[in-house]
N, C-alpha and C positions, 0 to 999 in steps of 0.2 A: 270481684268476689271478696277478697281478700281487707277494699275499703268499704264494703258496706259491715262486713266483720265489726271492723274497728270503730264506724259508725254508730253501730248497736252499744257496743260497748261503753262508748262515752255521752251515749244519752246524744247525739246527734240527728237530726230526723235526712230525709234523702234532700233537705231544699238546702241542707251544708253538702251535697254531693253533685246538685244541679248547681251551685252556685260558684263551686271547684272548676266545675266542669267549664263553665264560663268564664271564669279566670284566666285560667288556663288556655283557652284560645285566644283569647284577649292580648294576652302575652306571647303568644307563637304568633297571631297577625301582626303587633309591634314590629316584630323582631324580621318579621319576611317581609315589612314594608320597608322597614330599615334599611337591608342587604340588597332590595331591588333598586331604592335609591343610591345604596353608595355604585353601584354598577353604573347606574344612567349616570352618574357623575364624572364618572373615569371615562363615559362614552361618549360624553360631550369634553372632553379633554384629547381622545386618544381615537383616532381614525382608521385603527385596525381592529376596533371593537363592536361587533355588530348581534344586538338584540334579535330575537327574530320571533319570539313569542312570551308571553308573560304569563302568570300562574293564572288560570282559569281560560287563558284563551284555546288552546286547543289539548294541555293535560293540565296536571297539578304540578307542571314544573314551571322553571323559568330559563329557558335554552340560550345560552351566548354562546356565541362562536368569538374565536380568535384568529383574524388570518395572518397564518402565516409568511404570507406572500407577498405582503404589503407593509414597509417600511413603517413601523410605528414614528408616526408625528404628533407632538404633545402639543398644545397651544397654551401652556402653565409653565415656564422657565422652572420651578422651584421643585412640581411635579416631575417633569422630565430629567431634571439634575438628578433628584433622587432615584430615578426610576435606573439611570444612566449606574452611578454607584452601586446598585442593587444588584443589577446583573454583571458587572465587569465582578464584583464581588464573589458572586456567585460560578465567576468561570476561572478567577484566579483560586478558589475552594476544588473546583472540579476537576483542575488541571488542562482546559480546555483553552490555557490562552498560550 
């Protein structure tokens, strides 16, 4: 409501409103193909990370699991070094070592 107000006002017709509107998804699909590839990347690095559906297959989400249960193995030295620091980091913060 609110942007067809300011539409009117600046002499804009609805095909600057249809054409927002397409922008605008345009840029949210970008951005969610983005995030589902950096995932599939760390999933093909890291063996306790397990996809199980992607957006449009059975909701509007993308479901990863992480199991717990299963010794994280990285096949990336540089990855897992970091990954290694990040959490020893994080339990020397928490008080948990």
């Amino acid at each position: 409501m609110a942007s067809m107000a300011i539409c009117k006002r600046k002499n804009l017709g609805s095909d600057y409103l249809v054409n927002k509107d397409f922008e605008q998804i345009r840029i949210q699909n970008n951005i969610t193909n983005k995030l589902i590839r950096t995932f599939l990347r760390l999933k093909y690095h890291y063996n306790n990370i397990f996809v199980s559906s992607f957006p449009g297959d059975v909701d509007n989400d993308l479901h990863i699991f992480l199991d717990p249960n299963v010794n994280s193995i990285c096949n990336n030295k540089l990855l897992d070094e970091t990954s290694k620091l990040v959490l020893n980091n994080n339990k020397v913060k928490s008080g948990r070592w």
